[in-house]
C-alpha positions as CSV (number, residue, x, y, z in Angstrom):
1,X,-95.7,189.5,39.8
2,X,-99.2,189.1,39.0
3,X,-100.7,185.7,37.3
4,X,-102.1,188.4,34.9
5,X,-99.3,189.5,34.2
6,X,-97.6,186.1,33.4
7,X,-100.2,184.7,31.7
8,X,-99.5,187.5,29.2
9,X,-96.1,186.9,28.5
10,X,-95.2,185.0,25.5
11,X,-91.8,183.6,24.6
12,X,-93.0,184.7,20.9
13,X,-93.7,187.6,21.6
14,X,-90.0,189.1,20.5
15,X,-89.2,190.3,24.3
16,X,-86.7,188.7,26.7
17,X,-88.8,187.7,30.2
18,X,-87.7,189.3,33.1
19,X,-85.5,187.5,35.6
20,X,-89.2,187.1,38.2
21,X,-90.8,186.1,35.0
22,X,-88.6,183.4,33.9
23,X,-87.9,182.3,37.6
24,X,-91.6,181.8,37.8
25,X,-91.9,179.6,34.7
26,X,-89.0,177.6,35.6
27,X,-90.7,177.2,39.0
28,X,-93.6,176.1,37.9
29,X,-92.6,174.1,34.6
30,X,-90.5,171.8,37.3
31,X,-93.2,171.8,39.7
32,X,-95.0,170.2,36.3
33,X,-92.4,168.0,35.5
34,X,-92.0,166.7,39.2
35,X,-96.0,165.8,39.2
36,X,-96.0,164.1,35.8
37,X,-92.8,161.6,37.2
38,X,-94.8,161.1,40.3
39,X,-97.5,160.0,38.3
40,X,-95.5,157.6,35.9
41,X,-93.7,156.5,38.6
42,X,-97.2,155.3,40.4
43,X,-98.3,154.1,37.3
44,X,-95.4,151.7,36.6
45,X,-95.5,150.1,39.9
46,X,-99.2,149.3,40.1
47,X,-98.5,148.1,36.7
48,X,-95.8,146.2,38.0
49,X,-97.7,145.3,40.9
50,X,-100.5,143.9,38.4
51,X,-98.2,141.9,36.4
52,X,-96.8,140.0,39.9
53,X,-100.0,139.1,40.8
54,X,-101.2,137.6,37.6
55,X,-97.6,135.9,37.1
56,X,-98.6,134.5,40.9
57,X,-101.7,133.1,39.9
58,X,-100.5,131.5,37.1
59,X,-97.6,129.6,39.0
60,X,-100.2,128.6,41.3
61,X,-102.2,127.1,39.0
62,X,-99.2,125.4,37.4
63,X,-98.5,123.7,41.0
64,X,-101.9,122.8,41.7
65,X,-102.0,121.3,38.0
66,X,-98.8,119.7,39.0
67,X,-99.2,118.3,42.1
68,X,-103.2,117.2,41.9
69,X,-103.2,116.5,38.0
């Protein structure tokens, strides 16, 4: 099937896609879906990754506070 021809399709459009057509939009709708996780997923742990580090730093500083004064 040609891109044109699924870029013309609309679920509006008051016909029922054909079986290649809706294959392809699953395919790609969870090709989508799988890049957007991946990205969250990255997100969250250099977030998380961010949040250990300051959490280090401060409990260093508490020990150095605690220990020199």
């Amino acid at each position: 099937m040609s891109e044109e021809e699924m870029n013309s399709y609309r679920f509006t459009s008051g016909k029922e896609p054909s079986d290649e057509m809706l294959a392809q939009i699953m395919k790609e709708v969870a090709q989508e879906a799988a890049e957007s996780n991946r990205k969250a997923q990255e997100a969250y742990f250099k977030q998380m990754e961010n949040n250990i580090a300051i959490k280090q730093k401060i409990w260093a500083e508490r020990i150095n506070h605690a220990l020199n004064g």
